[in-house]
C-alpha positions as CSV (number, residue, x, y, z in Angstrom):
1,X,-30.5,21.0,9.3
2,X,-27.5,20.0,7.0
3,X,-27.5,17.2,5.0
4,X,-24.8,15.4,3.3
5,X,-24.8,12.8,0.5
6,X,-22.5,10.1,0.7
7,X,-20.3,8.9,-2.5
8,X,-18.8,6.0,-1.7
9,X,-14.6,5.9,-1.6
10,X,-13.3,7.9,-4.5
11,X,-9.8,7.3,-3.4
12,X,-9.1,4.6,-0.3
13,X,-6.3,6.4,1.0
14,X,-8.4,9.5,1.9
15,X,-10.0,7.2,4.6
16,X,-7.1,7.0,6.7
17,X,-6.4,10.6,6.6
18,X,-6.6,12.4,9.9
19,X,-7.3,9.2,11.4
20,X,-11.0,9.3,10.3
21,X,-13.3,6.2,10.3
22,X,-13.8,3.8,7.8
23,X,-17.3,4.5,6.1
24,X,-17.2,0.9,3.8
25,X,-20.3,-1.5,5.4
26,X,-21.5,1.8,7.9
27,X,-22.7,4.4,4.8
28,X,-24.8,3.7,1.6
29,X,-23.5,5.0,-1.6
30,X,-26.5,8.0,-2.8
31,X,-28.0,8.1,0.7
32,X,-28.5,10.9,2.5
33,X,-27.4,11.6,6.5
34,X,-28.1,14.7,8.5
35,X,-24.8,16.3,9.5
36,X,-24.7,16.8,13.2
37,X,-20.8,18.6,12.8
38,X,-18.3,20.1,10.7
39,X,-14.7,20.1,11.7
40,X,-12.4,21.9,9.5
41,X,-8.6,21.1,9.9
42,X,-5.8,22.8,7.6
43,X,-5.5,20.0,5.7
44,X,-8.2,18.1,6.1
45,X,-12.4,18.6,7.0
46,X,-13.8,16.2,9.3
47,X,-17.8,15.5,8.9
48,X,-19.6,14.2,12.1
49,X,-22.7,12.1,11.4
50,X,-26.4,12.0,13.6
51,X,-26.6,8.7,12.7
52,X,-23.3,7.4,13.9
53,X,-22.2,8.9,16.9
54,X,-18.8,8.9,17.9
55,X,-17.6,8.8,14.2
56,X,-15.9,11.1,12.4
57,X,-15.8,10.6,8.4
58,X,-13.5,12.7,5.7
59,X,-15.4,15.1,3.9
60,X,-14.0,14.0,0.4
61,X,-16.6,11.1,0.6
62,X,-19.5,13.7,0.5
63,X,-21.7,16.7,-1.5
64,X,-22.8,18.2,1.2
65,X,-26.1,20.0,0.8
């Protein structure tokens, strides 16, 4: 099982990015989730959450363990 770590918004704009979702009120800054799937784009690597399903977060916002 992965985990990832969420930081909190480095930079705002990379939330918008390949129309991922808003993590601001949903994610805690220093918690840990459990990934449930990676989606790697050319530009961009989309990081789907077990709990939030249905969204899709930008992987700059993570350390991924």
């Amino acid at each position: 099982m992965k985990t990832a770590i969420y930081k909190g918004i480095p930079n705002p704009e990379a939330v918008k990015w390949g129309s991922n979702d808003n993590p601001v009120g949903l994610l805690e800054p220093g918690k840990k989730y459990v990934v449930e799937n990676i989606e790697v784009h050319s530009w961009h690597t989309k990081i789907f959450l077990q709990e939030f399903p249905g969204k899709k977060f930008n992987s700059v916002h993570f350390n991924l363990e």
